[in-house]
ZATOR-744233 format. One line per field, with one value per residue (C-alpha): residue number from 1; residue in three letters; chain; x, y, z. Coordinates in steps of 0.05 Angstrom, whole numbers, plus 5000, padded with zeros to 4 digits. Layout:
N
gukol	(NUM_...)
balum	(ALA_...)
kollum	(A_...)
u	(X_...)
v	(Y_...)
w	(Z_...)
! end
This chain:
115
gukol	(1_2_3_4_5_6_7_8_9_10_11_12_13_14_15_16_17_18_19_20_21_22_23_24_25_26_27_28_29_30_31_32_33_34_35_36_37_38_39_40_41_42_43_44_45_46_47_48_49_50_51_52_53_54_55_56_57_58_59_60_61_62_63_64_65_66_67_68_69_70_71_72_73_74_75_76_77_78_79_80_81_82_83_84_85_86_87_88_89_90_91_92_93_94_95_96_97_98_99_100_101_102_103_104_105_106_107_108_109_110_111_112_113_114_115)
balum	(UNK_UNK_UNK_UNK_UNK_UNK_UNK_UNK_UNK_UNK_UNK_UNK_UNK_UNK_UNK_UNK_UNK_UNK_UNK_UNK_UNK_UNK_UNK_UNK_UNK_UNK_UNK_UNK_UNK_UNK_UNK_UNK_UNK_UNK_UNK_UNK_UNK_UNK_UNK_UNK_UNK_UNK_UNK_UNK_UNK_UNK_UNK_UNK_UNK_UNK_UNK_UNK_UNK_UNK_UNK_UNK_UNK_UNK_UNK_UNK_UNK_UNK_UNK_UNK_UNK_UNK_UNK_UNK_UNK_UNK_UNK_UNK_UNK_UNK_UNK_UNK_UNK_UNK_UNK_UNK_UNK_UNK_UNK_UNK_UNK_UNK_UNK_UNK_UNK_UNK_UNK_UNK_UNK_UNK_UNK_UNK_UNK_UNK_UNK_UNK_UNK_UNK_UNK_UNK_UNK_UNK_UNK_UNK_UNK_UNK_UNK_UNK_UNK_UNK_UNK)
kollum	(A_A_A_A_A_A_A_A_A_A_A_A_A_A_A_A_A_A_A_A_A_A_A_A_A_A_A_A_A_A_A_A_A_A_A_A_A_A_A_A_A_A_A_A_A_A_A_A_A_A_A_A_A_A_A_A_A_A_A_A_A_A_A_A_A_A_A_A_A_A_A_A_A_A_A_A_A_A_A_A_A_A_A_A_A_A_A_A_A_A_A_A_A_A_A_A_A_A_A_A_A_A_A_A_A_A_A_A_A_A_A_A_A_A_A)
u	(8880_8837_8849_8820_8836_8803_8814_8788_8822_8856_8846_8779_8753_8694_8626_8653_8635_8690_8671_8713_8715_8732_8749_8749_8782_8823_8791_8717_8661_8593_8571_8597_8571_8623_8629_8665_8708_8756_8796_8827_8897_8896_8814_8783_8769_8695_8638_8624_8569_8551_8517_8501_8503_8432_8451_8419_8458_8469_8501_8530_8495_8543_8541_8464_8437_8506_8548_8509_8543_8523_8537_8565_8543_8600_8619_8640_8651_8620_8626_8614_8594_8612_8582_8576_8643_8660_8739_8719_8710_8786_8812_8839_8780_8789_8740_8721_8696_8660_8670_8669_8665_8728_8733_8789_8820_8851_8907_8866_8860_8873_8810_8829_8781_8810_8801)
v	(6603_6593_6615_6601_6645_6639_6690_6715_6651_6651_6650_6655_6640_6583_6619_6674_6688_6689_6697_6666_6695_6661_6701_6659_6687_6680_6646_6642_6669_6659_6639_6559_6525_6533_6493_6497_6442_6426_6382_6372_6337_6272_6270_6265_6323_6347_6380_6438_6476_6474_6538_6533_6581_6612_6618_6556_6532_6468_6449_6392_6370_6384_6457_6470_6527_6557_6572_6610_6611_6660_6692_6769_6804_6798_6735_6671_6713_6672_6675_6627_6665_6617_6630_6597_6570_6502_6468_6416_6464_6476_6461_6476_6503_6506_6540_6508_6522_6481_6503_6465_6401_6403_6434_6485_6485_6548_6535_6536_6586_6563_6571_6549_6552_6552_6590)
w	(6624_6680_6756_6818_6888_6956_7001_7080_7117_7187_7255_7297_7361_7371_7359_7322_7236_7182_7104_7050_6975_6909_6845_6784_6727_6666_6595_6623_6583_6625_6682_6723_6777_6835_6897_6958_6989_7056_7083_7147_7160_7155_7129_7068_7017_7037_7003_7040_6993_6923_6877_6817_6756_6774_6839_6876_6935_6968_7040_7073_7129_7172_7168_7142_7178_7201_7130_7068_7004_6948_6882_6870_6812_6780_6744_6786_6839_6904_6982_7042_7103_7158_7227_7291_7276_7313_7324_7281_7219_7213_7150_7085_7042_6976_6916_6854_6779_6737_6653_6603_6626_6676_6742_6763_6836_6880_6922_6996_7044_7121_7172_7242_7293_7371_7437)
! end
């Protein structure tokens, strides 16, 4: 009823950008607030960035000033621009919608940062 996709993972050199997508489809009618999440091996799942259905983002403190999420036109379509990327952002990142109460999960997209 409800799917969730990242896309735009893989492999990058320290300092470079990468940008992430997250298509949200399926049994939706409107506009969710999304969110975007990672998690490392062996770490907890982390809040990355939050936006909300007007288009108001959030960050972790973590990566304020480097990553920008935003909304596309289209419906619960978002992006997370990632630059300045660091080692220590490699992870799974996954994309989330909130509707109707519950929130729906993609499967992950890999983003591994090494020289």
């Amino acid at each position: 009823q409800v799917r969730v996709e990242e896309s735009g993972g893989g492999l990058v050199q320290p300092g470079r950008s990468l940008r992430l997508s997250c298509v949200a489809s399926g049994r939706i009618f409107g506009r969710g607030d999304m969110a975007w999440y990672r998690q490392a091996p062996g770490k907890e799942r982390e809040l990355v960035a939050e936006i909300e259905s007007t288009g108001r983002p959030t960050y972790a403190d973590s990566v304020k000033g480097r990553f920008f999420a935003s909304r596309d036109s289209l419906p619960n379509v978002i992006y997370l621009q990632m630059n300045n990327l660091r080692p220590d952002d490699t992870a799974v990142y996954y994309c989330g919608l909130s509707y109707n109460g519950d929130w729906y999960w993609g499967q992950g997209t890999q983003v591994t940062v090494s020289s």
